[in-house]
C-alpha positions in Angstrom: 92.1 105.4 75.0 93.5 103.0 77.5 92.2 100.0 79.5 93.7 97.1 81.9 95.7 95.5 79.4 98.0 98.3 78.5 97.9 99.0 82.4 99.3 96.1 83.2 101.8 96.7 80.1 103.0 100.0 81.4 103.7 98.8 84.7 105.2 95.3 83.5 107.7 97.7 81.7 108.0 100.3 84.1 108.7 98.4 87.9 108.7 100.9 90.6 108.7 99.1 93.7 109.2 102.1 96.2 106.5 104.1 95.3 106.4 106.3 98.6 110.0 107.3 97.2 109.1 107.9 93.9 106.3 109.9 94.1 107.1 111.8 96.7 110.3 113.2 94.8 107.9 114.7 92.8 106.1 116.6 95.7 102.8 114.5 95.2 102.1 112.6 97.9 102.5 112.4 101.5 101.2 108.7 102.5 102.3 104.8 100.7 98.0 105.1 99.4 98.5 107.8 97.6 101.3 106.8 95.8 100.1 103.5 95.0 96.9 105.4 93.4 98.8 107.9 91.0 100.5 104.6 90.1 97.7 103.5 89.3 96.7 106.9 87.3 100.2 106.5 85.4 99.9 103.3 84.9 96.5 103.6 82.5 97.8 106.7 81.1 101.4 105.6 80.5 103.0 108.6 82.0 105.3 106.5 84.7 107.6 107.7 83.3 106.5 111.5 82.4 109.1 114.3 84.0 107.2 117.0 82.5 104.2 117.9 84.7 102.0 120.3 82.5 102.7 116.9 79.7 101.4 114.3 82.3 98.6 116.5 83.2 97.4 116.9 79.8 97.6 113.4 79.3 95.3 112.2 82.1 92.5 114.9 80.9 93.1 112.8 77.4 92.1 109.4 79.1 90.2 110.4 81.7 86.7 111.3 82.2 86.6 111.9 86.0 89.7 111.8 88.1 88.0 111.7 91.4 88.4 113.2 95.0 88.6 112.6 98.4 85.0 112.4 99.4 83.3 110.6 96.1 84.0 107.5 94.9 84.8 106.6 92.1 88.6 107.5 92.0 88.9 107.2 88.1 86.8 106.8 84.8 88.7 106.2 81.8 86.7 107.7 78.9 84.2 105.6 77.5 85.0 102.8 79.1 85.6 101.7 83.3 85.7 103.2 86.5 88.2 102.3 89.3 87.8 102.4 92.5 90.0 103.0 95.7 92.4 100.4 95.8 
């Protein structure tokens, strides 16, 4: 389970300031929204730092409940607990 504390942890302890850069590396993302949302995503999950795709995938179905999509809000819902909407 996760919530906004241990977001806030993860990204206290994991700084990424260009995010456009860093997510897109990883094929991801085309736009600076985007990246700032699977930030976001990571940052609840604690998978910043995850190089292993099919590991940071399995993960997210662990602490979420709904990841969202383009057309309905919202864009997360942790298990159990809050949603979170576009930033």
């Amino acid at each position: 389970m996760s919530n906004i504390i241990r977001a806030f942890i993860n990204i206290a302890n994991n700084p990424i300031v260009e995010l456009v850069d860093y997510y897109s590396g990883k094929n991801r993302i085309n736009n600076a929204g985007k990246a700032l949302e699977i930030y976001i995503q990571d940052a609840f999950a604690g998978t910043i730092n995850e190089s292993n795709e099919l590991k940071r995938l399995e993960k997210l179905e662990q602490i979420y409940s709904y990841q969202g999509n383009q057309n309905n809000p919202p864009d997360l819902m942790l298990k159990n607990s809050i949603q979170i909407a576009q930033l």
